[in-house]
N, C-alpha and C positions, 0 to 999 in steps of 0.2 A: 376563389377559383380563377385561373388565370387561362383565357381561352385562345384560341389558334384565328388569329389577324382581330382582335376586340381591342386594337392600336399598339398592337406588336409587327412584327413584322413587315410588309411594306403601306409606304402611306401615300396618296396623290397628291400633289401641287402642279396645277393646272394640266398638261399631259405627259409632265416628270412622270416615274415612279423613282421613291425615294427609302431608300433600305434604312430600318429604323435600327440602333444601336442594339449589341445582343445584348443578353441579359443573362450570363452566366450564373447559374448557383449549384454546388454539386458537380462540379464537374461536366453539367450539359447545359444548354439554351435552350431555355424557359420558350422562347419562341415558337420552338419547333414542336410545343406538344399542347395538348388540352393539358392541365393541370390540376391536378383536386391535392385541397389540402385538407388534412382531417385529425383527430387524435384517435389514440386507441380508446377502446369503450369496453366497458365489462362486457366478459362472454367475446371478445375480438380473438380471432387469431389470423397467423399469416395468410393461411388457407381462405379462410370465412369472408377478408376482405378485398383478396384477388377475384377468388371464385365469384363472391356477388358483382362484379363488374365485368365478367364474362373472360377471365384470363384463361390461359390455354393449359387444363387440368393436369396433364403430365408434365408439361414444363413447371407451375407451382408445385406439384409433389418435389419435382428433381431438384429445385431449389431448395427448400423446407430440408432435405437432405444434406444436401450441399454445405449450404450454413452452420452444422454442427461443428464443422470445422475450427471456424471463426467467430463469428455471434450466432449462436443458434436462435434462428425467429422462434422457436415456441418458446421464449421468453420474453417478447415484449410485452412494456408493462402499460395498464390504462395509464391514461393522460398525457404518455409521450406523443409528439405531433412526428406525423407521418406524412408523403406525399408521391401520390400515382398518379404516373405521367403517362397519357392515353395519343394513342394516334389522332394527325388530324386529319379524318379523313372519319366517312358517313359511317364506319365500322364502331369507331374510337376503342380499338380493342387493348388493353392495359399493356404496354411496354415496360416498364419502369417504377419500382417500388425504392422509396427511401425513407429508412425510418432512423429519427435522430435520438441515439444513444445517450446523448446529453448536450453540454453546451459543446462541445468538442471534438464527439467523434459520432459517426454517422454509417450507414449501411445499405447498403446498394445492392439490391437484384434487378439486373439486366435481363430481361426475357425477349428481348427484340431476337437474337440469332440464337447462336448455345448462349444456355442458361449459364450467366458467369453472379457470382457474390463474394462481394467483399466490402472491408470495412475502410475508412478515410478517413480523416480528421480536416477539419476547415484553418484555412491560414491563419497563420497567429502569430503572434510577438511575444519574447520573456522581458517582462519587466520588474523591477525590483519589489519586494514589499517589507514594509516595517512590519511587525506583532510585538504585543509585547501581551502579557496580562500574571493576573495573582490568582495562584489556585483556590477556588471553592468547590469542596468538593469534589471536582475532577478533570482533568486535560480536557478532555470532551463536554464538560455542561460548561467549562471558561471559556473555550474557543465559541460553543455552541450560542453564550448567552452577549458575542460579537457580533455573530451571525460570519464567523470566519470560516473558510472551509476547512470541513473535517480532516478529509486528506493531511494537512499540517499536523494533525495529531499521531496518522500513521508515521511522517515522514520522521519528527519527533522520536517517534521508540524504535525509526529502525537509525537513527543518528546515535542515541544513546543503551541502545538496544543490550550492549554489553555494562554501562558502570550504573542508570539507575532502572528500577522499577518501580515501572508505571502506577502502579496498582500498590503501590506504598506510599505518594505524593502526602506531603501535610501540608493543611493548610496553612497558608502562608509562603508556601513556593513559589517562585516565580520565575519568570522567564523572558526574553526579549530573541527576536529573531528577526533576520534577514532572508526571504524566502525571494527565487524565482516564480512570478507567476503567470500562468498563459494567458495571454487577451488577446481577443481575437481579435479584427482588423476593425470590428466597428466600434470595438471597448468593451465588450462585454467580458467580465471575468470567465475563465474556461478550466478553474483548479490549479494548482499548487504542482508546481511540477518538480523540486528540489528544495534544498535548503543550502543556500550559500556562507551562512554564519549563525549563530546561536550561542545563547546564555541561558544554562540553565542552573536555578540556585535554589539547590535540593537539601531543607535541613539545615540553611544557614552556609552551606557548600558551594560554591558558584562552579559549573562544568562547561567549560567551554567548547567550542567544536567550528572547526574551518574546514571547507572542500579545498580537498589539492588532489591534481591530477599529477603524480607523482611516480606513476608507473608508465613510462613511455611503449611500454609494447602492449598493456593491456590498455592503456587510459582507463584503467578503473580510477572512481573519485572514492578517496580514503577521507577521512574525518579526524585530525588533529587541533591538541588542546594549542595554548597560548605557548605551554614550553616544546612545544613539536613532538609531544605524545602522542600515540596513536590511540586514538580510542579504542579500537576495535581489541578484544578479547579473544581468549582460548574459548570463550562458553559462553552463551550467548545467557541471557538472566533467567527466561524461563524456554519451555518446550512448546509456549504454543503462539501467535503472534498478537501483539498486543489489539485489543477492541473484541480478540475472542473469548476472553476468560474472565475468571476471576479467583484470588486464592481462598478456598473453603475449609482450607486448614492446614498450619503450620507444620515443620519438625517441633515434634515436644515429646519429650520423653518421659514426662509425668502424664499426659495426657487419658482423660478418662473415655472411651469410644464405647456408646449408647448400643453398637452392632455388637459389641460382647459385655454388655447387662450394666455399663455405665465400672466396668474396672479398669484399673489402671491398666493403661500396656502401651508400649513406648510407640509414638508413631515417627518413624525414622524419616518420614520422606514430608513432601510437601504436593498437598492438593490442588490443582487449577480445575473447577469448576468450567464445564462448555458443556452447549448443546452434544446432542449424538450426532456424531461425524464430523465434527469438526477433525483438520487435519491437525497430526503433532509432527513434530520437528524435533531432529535432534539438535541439541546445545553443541556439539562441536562433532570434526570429523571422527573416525575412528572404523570401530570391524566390530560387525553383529558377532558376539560370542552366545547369544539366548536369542530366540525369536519361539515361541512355542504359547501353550496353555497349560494352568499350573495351578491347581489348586484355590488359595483365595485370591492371589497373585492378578487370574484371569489369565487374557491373552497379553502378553506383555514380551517387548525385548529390553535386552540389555547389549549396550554397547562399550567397548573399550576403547578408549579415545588413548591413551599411553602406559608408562607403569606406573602411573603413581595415580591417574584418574578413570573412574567407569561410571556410567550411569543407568540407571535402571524405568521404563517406563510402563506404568500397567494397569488394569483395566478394560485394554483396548476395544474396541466393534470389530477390528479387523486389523491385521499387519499389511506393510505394504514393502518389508523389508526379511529377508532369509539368514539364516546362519553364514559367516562368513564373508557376508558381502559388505562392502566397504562402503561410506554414508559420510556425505558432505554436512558440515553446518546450515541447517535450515532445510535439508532433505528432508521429506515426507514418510516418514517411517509406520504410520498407521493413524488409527482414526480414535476419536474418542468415544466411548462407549459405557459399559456397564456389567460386564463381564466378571466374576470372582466376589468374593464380599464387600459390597460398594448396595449405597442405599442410594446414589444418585450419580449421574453420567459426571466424569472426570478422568484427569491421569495422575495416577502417585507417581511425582517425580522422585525418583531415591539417585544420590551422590553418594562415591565410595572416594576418599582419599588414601589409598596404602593401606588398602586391604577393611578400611573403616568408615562407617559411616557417618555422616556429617551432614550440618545445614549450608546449602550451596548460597543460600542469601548471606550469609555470614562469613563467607571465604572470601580471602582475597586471591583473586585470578592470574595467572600469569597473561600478563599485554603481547602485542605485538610489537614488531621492532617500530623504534620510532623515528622520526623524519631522516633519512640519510644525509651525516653529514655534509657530506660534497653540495644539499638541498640546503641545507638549514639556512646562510644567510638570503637566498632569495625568499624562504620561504616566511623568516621573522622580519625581513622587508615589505614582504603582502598583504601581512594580516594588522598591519597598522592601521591602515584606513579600516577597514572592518570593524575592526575594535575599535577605533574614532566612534564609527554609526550608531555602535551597537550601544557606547556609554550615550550619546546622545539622544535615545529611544529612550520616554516617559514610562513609567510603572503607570498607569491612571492617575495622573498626579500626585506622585510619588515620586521623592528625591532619586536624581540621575546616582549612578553608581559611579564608585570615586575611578578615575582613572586608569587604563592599564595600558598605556600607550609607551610609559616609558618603560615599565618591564617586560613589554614588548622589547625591547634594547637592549636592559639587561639578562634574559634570557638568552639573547642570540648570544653577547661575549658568554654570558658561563658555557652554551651549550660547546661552542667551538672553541672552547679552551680544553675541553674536556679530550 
């Protein structure tokens, strides 16, 4: 606890007074308050720890409200450290609540005038990072068993989000990556903020991927291979995002289903296995032609993304999308449920090709346009050093992979001959 003049603020030398240096954290000077620093404790809530310090009851409701907004306080969790900043003065009546989110972003209730809250993040720097590792098991127990941050694994399936899945990795894949990561001003890591370059070698396949800011009026960052492909896809691989699923069962057409007495009967679509309520997504844009409840079906829509592709999602706990209405890739279309003949929470993903149905892990997708010419030679000039790095990155002592700096070269003539 940091208290009000306990060798803060002014000091004597002989009959100077001498104003001692502040002490910003947060956005205010520590100086100017009593301080108590504390963690959350089982049985804490927002309320329980203002109110016992005597904060002014209507302002902590208005706030507790407030913040739903933003960070909703009746979510913090035990053991995050927290800090009330109290007047100084014979009252010490609570002003000031901050409670830290993580290593990087933090939360601030003002109660001194109107109740103002909001969230902040602490300064910081991007600096580079190497990854490299060999799948065992899973994206998540390799990076896990580095003690890398996980984030990397989200940032991973939303980079390749369209050419692999996740949740099909063999052992012996592997990977090398070039991440941005936050650090804040004193060093401490603060998570994985992007990924600048990556190698992923899925099946003996290696899939590359580079950020280019290629669109000047959006500056969105697109993700292109070594030949100036774009990665990104008409369809995204599955409907729900990777770390929430799992597949509980294939398209198979001989398949024997134990829900009608272990007989044959074709199951056309494919299972992702999630809690209830997890959100689903559509695989690409298109126009709800079905949103309704249907028999074993459950609550389920079907979208039509062009003429020749539809997709079918059901199951549901709830829709969150209507007949007719038109749905971006990765919009939230409904929740995952239990709904129809289903012996456990999931979504049957179903793919129609021209009028037929098909296994979507099996199709080859039509891409997105790929780098604009008039881009391609700055762009097979950039990714040279990159792909220097990235063949430089160790597998755990595993031989470098051979070279691609010079078909970095020849990629650019074939492309721009073309």
């Amino acid at each position: 606890m940091f208290s009000c003049g306990s060798g803060e603020g002014e000091s004597f030398v002989g009959s100077s007074a001498v104003e001692m240096p502040e002490q910003i954290e947060f956005g205010f000077n520590m100086i100017d308050y009593e301080v108590e620093l504390d963690t959350v404790r089982t049985g804490d809530t927002f309320g329980k720890i203002m109110l016992s310090r005597d904060a002014d009851y209507q302002k902590v409701n208005q706030a507790a409200r407030m913040s739903r907004k933003s960070f909703d306080l009746r979510k913090i969790q035990v053991g995050k450290p927290y800090r009330v900043l109290k007047s100084c003065d014979s009252l010490e009546r609570p002003q000031i609540f901050i409670y830290e989110n993580d290593f990087l972003n933090y939360t601030v209730v003002d109660l001194r005038e109107e109740v103002v809250v909001y969230e902040e993040k602490h300064p910081y720097e991007l600096v580079e990072k190497e990854v490299s590792g060999v799948i065992e098991g899973s994206l998540y127990q390799t990076l896990d068993s580095q003690g890398i941050d996980q984030n990397l694994s989200q940032e991973l399936a939303n980079v390749y989000a369209w050419s692999i899945d996740f949740f099909r990795l063999y052992e012996g894949d592997r990977f090398k990556v070039i991440a941005l990561e936050r650090r804040l001003l004193d060093g401490t890591p603060a998570g994985i903020k992007s990924i600048k370059a990556a190698m992923f070698e899925h099946r003996g396949e290696p899939f590359y991927a580079f950020a280019a800011n290629v669109n000047k009026k959006t500056l969105q960052t697109e993700y292109y291979d070594e030949q100036g492909n774009n990665l990104r896809r008409t369809f995204l691989k599955a409907p729900l995002k990777f770390n929430a699923y799992r597949i509980s069962s294939r398209y198979n057409l001989n398949r024997k289903i134990a829900f009608y007495g272990n007989r044959t009967r074709a199951h056309k679509g494919t299972d992702y296995a999630a809690p209830v309520g997890t959100p689903i997504i559509a695989t690409a844009n298109g126009i709800v032609t079905e949103a309704t409840r249907r028999g074993g079906n459950g609550i389920y829509a079907k979208i039509k993304h062009n003429g020749t592709y539809s997709t079918q999602y059901l199951h549901m706990k709830k829709l969150n999308v209507k007949k007719g209405q038109r749905v971006q890739q990765g919009d939230v279309i409904g929740w995952i449920g239990m709904t129809g003949n289903t012996s456990g929470p999931h979504v049957c993903y179903r793919f129609w090709k021209n009028g037929q149905q098909v296994d979507p892990l099996k199709e080859k997708l039509p891409a997105a346009a790929p780098i604009d010419r008039s881009l391609a030679k700055d762009y097979f000039e950039y990714i040279k050093t990159p792909l220097e790095q990235l063949e430089c990155i160790e597998y755990l002592g595993e031989n470098d992979l051979t070279s691609l700096a010079q078909n970095s070269i020849e990629n650019e003539n074939a492309f721009t001959a073309q």
